[in-house]
C-alpha positions as CSV (number, residue, x, y, z in Angstrom):
1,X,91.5,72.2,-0.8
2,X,92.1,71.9,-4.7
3,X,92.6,75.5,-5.8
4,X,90.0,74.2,-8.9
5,X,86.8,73.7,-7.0
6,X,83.6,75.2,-8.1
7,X,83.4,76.6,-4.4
8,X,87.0,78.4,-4.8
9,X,85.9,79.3,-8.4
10,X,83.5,81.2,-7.2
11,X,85.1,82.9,-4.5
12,X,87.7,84.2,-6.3
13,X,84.6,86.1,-8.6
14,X,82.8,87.4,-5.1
15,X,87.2,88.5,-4.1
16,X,87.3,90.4,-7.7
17,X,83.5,92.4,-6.8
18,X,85.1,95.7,-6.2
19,X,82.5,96.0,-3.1
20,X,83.3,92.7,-1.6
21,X,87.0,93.2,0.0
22,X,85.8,96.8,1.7
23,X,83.1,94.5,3.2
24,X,85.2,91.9,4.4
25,X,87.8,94.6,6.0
26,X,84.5,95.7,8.1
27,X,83.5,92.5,9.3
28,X,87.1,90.9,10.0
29,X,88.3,93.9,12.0
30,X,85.1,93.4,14.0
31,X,85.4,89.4,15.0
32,X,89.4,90.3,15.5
33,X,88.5,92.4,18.7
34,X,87.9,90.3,21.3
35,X,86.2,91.0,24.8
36,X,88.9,90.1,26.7
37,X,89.6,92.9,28.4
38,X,89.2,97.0,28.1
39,X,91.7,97.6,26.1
40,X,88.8,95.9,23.5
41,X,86.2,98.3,24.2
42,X,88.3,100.5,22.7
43,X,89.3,99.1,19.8
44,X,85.7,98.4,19.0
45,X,84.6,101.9,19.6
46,X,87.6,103.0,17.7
47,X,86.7,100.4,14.8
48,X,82.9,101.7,14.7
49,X,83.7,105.1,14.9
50,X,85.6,105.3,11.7
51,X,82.4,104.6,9.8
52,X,80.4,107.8,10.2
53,X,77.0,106.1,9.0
54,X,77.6,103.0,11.1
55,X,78.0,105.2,14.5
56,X,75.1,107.1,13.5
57,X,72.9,104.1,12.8
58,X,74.4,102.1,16.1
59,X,73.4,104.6,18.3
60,X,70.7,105.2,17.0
61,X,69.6,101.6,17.5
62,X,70.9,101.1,21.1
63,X,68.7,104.5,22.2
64,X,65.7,102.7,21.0
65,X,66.6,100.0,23.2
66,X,66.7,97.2,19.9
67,X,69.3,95.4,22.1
68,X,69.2,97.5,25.2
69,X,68.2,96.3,29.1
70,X,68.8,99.8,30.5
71,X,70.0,103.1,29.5
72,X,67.8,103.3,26.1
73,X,67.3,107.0,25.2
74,X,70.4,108.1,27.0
75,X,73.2,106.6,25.1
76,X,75.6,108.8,23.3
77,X,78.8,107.4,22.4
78,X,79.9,104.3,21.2
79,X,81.8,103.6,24.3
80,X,79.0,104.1,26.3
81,X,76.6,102.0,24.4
82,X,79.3,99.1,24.6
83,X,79.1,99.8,28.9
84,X,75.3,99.5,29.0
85,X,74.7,97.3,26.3
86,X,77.6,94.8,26.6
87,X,80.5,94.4,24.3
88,X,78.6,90.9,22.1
89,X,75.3,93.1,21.8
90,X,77.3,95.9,20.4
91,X,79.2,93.7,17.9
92,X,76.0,92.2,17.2
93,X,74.3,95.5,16.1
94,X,77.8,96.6,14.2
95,X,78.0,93.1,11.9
96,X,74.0,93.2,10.9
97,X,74.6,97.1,10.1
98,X,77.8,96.3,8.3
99,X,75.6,93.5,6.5
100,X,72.6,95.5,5.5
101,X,74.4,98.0,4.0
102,X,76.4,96.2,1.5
103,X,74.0,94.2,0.5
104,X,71.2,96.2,-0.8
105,X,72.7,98.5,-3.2
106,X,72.3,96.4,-6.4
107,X,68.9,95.8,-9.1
108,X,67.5,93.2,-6.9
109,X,67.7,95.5,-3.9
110,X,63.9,94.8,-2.9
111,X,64.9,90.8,-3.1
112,X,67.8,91.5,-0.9
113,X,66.1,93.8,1.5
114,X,63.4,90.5,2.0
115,X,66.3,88.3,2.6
116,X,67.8,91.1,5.0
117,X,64.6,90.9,6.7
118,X,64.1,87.3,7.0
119,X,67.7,86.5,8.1
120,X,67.6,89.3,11.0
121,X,63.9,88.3,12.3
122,X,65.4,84.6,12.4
123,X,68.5,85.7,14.6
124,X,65.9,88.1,16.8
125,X,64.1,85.1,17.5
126,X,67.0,82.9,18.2
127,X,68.3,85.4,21.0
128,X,64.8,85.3,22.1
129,X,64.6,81.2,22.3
130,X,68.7,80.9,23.0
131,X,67.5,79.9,27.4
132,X,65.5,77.1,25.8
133,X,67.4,75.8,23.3
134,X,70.3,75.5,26.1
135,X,72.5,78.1,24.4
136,X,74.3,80.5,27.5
137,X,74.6,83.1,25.1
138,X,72.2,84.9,23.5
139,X,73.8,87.2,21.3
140,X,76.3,84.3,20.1
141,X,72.8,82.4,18.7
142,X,71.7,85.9,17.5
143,X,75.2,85.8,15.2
144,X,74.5,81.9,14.3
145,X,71.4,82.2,13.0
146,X,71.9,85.6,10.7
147,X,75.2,83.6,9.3
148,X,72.7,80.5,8.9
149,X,71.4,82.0,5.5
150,X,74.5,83.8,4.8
151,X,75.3,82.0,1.6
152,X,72.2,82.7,0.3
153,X,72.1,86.1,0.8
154,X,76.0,86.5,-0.8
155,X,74.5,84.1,-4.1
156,X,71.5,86.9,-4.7
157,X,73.6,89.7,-4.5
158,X,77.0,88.3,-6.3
159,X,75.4,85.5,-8.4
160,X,71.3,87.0,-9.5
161,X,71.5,85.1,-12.9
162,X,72.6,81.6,-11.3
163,X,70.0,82.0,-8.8
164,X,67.3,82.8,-11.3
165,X,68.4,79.9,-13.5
166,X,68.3,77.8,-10.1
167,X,64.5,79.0,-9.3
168,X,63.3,78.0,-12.9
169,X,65.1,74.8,-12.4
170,X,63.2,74.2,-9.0
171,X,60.0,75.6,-10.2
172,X,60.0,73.3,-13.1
173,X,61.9,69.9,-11.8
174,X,60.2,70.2,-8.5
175,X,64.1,69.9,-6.2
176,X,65.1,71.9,-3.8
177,X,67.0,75.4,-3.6
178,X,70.1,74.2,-2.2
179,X,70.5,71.1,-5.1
180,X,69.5,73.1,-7.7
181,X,71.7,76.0,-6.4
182,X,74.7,73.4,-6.3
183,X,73.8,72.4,-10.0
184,X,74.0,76.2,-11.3
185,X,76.7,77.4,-9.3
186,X,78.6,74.2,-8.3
187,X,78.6,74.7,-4.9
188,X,75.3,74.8,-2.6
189,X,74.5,78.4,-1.0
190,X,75.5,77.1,2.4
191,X,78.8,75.4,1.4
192,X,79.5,79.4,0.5
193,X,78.1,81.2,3.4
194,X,80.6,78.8,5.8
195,X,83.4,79.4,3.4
196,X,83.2,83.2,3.4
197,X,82.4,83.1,7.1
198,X,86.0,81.2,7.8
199,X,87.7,83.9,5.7
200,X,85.7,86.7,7.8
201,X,87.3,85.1,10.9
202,X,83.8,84.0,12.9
203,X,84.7,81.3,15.2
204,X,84.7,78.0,14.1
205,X,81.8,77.3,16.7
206,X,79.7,79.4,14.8
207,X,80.6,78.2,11.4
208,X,80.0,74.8,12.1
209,X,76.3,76.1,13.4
210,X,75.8,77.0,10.1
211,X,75.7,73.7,8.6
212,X,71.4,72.8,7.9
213,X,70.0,70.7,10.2
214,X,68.5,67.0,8.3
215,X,64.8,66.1,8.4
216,X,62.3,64.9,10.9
217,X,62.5,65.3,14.6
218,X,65.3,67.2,16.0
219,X,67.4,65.3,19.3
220,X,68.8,67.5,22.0
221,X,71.6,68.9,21.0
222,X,75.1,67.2,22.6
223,X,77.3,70.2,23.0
224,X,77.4,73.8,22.5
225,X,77.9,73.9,19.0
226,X,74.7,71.2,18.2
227,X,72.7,74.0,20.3
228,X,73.6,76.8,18.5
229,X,72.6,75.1,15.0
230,X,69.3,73.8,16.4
231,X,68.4,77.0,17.6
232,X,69.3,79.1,14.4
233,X,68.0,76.0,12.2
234,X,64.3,77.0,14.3
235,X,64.6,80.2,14.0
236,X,65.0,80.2,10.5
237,X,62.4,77.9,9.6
238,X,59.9,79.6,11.4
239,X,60.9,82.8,9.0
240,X,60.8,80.3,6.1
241,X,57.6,79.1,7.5
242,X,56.3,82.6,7.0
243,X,57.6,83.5,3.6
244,X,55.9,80.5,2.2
245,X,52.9,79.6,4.1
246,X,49.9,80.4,2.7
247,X,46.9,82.5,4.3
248,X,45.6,80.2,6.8
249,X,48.3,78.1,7.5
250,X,50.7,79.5,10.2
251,X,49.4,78.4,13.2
252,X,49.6,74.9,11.3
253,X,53.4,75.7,10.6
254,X,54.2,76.8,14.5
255,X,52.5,73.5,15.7
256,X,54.3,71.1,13.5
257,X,57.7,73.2,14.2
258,X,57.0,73.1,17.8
259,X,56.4,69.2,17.4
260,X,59.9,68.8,15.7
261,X,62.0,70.9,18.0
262,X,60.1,69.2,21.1
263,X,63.1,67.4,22.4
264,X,65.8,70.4,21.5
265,X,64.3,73.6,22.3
266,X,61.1,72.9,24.5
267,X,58.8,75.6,23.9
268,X,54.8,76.1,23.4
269,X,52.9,77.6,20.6
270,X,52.0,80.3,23.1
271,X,55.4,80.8,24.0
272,X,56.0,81.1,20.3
273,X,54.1,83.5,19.6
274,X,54.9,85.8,22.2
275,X,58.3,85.5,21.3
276,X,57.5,86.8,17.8
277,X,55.3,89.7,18.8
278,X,58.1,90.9,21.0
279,X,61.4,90.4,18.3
280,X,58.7,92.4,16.1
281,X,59.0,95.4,17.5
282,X,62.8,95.2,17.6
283,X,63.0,94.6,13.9
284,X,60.2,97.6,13.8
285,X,63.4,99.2,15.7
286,X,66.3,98.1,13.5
287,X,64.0,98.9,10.1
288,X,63.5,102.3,11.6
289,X,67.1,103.1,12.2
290,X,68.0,102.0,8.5
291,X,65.4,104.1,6.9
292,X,63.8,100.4,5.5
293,X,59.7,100.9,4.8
294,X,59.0,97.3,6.2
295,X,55.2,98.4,5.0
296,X,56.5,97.6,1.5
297,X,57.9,94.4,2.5
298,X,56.0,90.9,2.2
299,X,57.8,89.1,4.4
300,X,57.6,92.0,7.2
301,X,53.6,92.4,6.6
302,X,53.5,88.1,6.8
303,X,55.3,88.5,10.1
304,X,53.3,90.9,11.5
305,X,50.0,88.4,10.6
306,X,51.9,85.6,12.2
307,X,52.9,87.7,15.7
308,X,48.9,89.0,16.1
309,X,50.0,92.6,15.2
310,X,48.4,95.2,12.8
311,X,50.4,94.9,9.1
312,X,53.2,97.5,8.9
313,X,52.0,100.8,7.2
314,X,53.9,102.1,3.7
315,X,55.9,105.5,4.6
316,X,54.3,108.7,3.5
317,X,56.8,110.3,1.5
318,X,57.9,113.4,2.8
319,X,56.5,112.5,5.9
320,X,57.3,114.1,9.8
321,X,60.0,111.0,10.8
322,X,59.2,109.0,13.9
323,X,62.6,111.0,15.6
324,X,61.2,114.4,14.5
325,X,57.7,113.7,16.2
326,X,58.6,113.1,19.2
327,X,58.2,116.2,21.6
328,X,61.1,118.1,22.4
329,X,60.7,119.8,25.8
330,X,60.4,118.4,29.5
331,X,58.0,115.5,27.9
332,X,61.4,113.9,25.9
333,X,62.3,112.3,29.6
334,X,58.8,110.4,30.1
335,X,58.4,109.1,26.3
336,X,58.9,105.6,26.9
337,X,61.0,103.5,24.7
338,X,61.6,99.3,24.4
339,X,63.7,99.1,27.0
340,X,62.9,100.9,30.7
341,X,64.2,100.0,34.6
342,X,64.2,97.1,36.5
343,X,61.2,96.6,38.6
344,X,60.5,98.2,41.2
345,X,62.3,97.3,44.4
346,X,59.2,97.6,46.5
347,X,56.8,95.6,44.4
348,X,58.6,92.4,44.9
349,X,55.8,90.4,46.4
350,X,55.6,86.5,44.7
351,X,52.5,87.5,42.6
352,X,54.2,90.5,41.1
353,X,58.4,88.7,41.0
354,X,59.4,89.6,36.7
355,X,58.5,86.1,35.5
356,X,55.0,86.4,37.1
357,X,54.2,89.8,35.3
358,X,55.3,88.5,32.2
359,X,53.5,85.9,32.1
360,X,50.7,87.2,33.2
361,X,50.5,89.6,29.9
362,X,52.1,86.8,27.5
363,X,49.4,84.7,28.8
364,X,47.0,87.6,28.4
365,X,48.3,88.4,24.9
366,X,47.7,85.4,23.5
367,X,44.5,85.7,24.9
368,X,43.7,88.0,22.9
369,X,45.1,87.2,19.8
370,X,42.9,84.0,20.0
371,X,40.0,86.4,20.3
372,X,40.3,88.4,17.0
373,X,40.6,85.1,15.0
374,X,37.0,84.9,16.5
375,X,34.8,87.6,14.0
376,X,32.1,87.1,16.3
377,X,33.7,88.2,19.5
378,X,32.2,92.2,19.8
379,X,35.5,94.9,20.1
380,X,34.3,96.2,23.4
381,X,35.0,92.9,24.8
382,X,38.3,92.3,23.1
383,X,39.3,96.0,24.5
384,X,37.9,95.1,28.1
385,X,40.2,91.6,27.3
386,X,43.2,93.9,27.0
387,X,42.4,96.6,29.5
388,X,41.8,93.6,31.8
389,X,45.3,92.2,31.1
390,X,47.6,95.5,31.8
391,X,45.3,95.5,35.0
392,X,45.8,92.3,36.4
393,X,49.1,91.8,34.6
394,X,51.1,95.0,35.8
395,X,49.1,95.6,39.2
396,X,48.0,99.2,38.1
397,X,45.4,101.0,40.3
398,X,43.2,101.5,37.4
399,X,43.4,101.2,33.6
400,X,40.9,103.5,31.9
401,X,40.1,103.2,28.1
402,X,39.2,106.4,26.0
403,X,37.5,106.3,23.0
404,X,37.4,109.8,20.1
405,X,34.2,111.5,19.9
406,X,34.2,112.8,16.7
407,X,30.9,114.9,17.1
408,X,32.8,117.0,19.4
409,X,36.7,116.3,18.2
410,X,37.0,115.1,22.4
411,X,38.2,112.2,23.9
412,X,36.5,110.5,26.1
413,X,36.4,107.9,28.9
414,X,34.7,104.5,27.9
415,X,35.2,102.2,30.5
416,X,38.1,100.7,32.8
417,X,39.5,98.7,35.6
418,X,39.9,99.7,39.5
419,X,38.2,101.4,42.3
420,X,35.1,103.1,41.3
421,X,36.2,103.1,37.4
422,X,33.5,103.7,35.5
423,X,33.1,107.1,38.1
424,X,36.7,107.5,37.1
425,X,36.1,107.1,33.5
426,X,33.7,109.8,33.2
427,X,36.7,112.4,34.5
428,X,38.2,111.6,30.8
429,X,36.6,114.3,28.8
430,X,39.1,116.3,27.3
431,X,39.3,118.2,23.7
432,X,41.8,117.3,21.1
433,X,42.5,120.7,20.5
434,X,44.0,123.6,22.0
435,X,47.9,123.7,25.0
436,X,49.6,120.4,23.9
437,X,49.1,119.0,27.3
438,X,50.6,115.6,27.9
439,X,47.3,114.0,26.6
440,X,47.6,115.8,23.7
441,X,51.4,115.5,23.3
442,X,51.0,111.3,23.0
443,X,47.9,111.4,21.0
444,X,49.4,114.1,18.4
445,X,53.2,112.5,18.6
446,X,52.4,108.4,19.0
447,X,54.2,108.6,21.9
448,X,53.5,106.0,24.7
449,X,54.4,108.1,28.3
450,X,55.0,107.6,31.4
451,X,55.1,110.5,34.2
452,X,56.6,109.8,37.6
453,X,54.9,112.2,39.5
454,X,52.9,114.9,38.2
455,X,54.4,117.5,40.7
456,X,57.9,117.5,39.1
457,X,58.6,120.8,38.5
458,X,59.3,120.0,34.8
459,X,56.2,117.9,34.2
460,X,53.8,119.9,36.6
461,X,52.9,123.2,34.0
462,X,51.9,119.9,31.5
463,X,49.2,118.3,33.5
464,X,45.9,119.9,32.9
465,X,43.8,121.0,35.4
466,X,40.8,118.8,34.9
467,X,43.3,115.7,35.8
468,X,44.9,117.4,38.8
469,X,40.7,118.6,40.3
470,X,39.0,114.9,39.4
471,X,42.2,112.0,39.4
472,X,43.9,111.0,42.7
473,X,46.4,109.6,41.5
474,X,49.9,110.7,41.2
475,X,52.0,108.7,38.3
476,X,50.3,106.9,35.2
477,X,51.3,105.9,32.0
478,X,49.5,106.4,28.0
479,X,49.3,104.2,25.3
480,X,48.0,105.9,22.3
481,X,45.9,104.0,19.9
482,X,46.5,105.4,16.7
483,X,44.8,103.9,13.1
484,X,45.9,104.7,9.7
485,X,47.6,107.7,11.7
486,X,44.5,108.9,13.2
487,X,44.1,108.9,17.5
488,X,40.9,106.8,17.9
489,X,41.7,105.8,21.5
490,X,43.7,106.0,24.3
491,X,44.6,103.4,27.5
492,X,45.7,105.5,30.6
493,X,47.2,103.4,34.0
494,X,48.1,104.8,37.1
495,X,48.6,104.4,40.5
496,X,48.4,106.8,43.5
497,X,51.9,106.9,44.7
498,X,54.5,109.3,43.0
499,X,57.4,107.1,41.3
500,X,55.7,104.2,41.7
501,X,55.0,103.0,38.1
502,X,58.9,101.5,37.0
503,X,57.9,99.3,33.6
504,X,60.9,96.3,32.7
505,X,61.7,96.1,29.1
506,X,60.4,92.7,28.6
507,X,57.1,94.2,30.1
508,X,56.8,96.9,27.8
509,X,57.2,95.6,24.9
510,X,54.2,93.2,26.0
511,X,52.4,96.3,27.4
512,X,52.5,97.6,23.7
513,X,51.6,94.2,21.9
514,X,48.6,94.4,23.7
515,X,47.9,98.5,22.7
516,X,48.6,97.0,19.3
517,X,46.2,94.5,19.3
518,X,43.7,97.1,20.1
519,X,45.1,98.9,17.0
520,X,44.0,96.0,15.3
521,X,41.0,95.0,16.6
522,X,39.4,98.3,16.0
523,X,40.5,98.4,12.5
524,X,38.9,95.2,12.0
525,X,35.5,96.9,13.6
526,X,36.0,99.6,10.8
């Protein structure tokens, strides 16, 4: 390449950025480990480790479960989290984390947190949709699709005068970002994004993924490479799709994008929007772990809207953090996080197999979601909707909703699902003062809890007695419902049989989409 281009012109300004060669250290030493064999588990854990904030933060992450399939809550060391997680999900989580933090630090931070935002909800989803878009690995299309915007991300934060002159040049000539981009700068945001990816060492598979995808419908894609650009070119215009659209329009959006991507990556609007409300919470997860307030972020609130979940609420300042909330005694074990077991052996009948549960609740979900676009529909039925869903969906015994009486500052049953339910129901009368019993434990701490058996000898002293003289049953799980930080509500399961409650990750994070569309619901009521 001639030394004089525009593209190695400005390279060599992004090289002289004192911030810019630390970064590229981080991320090379990072794609030059390899997972060939243990000797690289190591060397990753080793490469992490030397980055005190990065550890913290990486663990962090992995014991909420944002990448986790087991082991969330329980991970401790790098190593470790590279031995439950996999060595490509670690990596993953170490090159975003390496990414956010030098590249918010600057006057356009807010701009640059949005960006942030938008590029790592884009590479969620693509893990999410990698199956059906034919990609075999999942954290390899979670990599494509956060480098698929990379350019644009490095021309904000090395380049915020070009890229203002390039916005009043598309606001007033009516072209696109990337030609008027190429006009300022002299090279187009992507054309920069794939140069600095070569120089960071990503494999050429994924640089050539970064490349845009052209107009119109979208052909299956012929090799791996063609499957890894379709997939982060979808993901990424559904986040574009929701920085953009206006109120009203997404389900318009997700149609026509589903339409496009029809013969590539074969998926439903349904399917779609399950996808989102799940990668949600997992960017709730990452947000969380790098202290970012996605209540004062557009894009995050837009996404929320789009994914049928209540809008993201600013930080209090000074506020008890989420870690600090949580209860610290013999409850810490039942708190349930993102990711739990698999299912249980003994529940493996064809009506209850994974894919039927989950679909069951997607299918559910949507449901719902379809219900609060309807004003008329009353709440109790939208909450009987979701009650009906966990019931059905998960094959609990009974699912009994409580509802706060503030006359008395009580909780009390409203109405449920099972054997004799509504008799059941009426056994859920309990104060919301007084021993932090496990009721009180998840209303007061947000914590969603699941108890094995209440005869454990560490669980047994926090079961009250008016469970233990008027309930049969033997393990359950609570799903607070919390609004503007307030218990309103809570959605109690169970089943009769100690241990015999074992929630899947996938399942959970379903089983609180639908506790959050409560959330929602009732706020709308207000």
């Amino acid at each position: 390449m001639d030394a004089d281009t525009p593209l190695d012109r400005l390279l060599r300004r992004i090289q002289a950025e004192s911030d810019f060669p630390a970064l590229s250290e981080s991320v090379g030493a990072i794609n030059r480990i390899t997972a060939s064999d243990r000797e690289s588990v190591n060397q990753l854990s080793n490469t992490i480790l030397k980055d005190f904030a990065l550890t913290s933060k990486l663990l962090k992450l992995a014991n909420a479960a944002f990448y986790s399939r087991a082991g969330g809550g329980t991970i401790s060391t790098v190593s470790r989290a590279v031995v439950i997680l996999g060595f490509d999900a670690v990596r993953s989580i170490a090159l975003s984390l390496i990414l956010f933090d030098n590249l918010q630090n600057r006057a356009q931070a807010q701009q640059l947190k949005e960006e942030f935002l938008k590029v790592l909800y884009a590479a969620l989803l693509a893990r999410e949709l990698a199956e059906k878009a034919g990609v075999d690995d999942g954290e390899e299309a979670f990599i494509g699709a956060m480098l698929h915007h990379l350019g644009r991300m490095l021309a904000l934060f090395y380049f915020p005068a070009e890229m203002t002159a390039a916005r009043e040049r598309m606001a007033t000539r009516g072209i696109t970002e990337a030609l008027a981009a190429s006009e300022v700068l002299g090279a187009s945001p992507e054309q920069l994004g794939i140069a600095v990816a070569r120089n960071w060492g990503f494999p050429e598979r994924l640089v050539q993924s970064m490349k845009g995808l052209p107009p119109g419908r979208v052909r299956k894609g012929a090799n791996e490479v063609d499957r890894l650009r379709i997939v982060a070119g979808l993901a990424s215009a559904l986040c574009d799709g929701m920085a953009q659209a206006r109120d009203g329009e997404h389900a318009t959006v997700v149609v026509r994008l589903v339409e496009r991507f029809r013969d590539s990556v074969p998926v439903t609007v349904e399917q779609i929007g399950t996808v989102m409300s799940v990668t949600f919470g997992e960017l709730s997860r990452f947000a969380q772990a790098v202290s970012l307030d996605l209540g004062r972020s557009a894009f995050a609130v837009q996404a929320a809207q789009w994914a049928g979940l209540p809008p993201p609420e600013e930080a209090a300042g000074g506020g008890i953090s989420p870690d600090a909330a949580a209860p610290r005694d013999a409850l810490d074990a039942a708190v349930l996080h993102a990711a739990a077991p698999a299912p249980h052996a003994a529940d493996a009948s064809p009506s209850r197999t994974p894919e039927a549960v989950q679909a069951r609740l997607a299918a559910g979900l949507q449901d719902v979601g379809n219900s609060l676009v309807d004003d008329s529909m009353p709440l109790n039925d939208i909450l009987r909707m979701i009650l009906e869903t966990m019931y059905t969906g998960m094959g609990f015994e009974h699912v009994i909703l409580c509802i706060r009486d503030g006359s008395r500052n009580a909780m009390r049953g409203r109405f449920g699902f099972g054997e004799e339910a509504q008799a059941l129901a009426r056994a859920f009368d309990f104060p919301l003062a007084g021993t932090p019993d496990v009721f009180l434990v998840a209303l007061q701490n947000n914590a969603d809890i699941l108890i094995s058996d209440i005869d454990s000898p560490n669980i047994a002293p926090r079961i009250p007695a008016w469970f233990r003289r008027q309930v049969p049953a033997r393990t359950f799980v609570l799903f607070p419902v919390l609004v503007k930080g307030k218990p309103v509500g809570l959605i109690y399961a169970d089943r009769s049989k100690a241990g015999d409650i074992v929630i899947a990750e996938t399942e959970l994070s379903l089983l609180k989409s639908l506790r959050n569309q409560a959330v929602l619901a009732i706020r709308q009521s207000l």
